[in-house]
BABASE-567064 format. One record per residue (C-alpha): y, z, x; residue in one letter. Coordinates in steps of 0.5 Angstrom, whole numbers, plus 500, padded with zeros to 3 digits. Layout:
BEGIN
YZXA ...
***
This chain:
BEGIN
491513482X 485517486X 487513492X 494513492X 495521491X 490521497X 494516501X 501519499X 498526501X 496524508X 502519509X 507526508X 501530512X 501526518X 505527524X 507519526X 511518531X 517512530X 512506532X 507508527X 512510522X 515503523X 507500523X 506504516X 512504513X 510497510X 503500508X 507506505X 512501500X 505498498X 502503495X 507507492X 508501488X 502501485X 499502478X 493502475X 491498469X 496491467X 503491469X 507489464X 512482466X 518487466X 515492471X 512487475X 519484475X 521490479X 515491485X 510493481X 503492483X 496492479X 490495483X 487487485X 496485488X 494493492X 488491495X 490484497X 497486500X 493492504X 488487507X 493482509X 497488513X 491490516X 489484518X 496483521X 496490525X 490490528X 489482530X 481483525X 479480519X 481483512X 476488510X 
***
């Protein structure tokens, strides 16, 4: 919950401009739909992500937006 109340903080804080906003929006849907610890089968039928989906959707978006490997 650390990461996503300090991704969250500076996702409200930043000043974007459109095409960031666009770059990141993606990013942003991630994160906010994450949880910590299990998700139950109905959560998850609903777009929540455990710790590990988190990690594994923000590596590929970083991959995707900067032509670099995953971190």
């Amino acid at each position: 919950m650390r990461f996503w109340t300090t991704f969250m903080d500076c996702w409200g804080q930043a000043d974007l401009s459109d095409a960031e906003l666009d770059a990141y929006g993606e990013a942003y849907d991630v994160v906010y739909m994450g949880a910590e610890g299990p998700i139950a089968p109905r959560d998850s039928a609903v777009g929540l992500l455990n710790d590990s989906e988190v990690k594994a959707r923000l590596r590929e978006f970083r991959a995707r937006w900067t032509g670099g490997p995953p971190a």
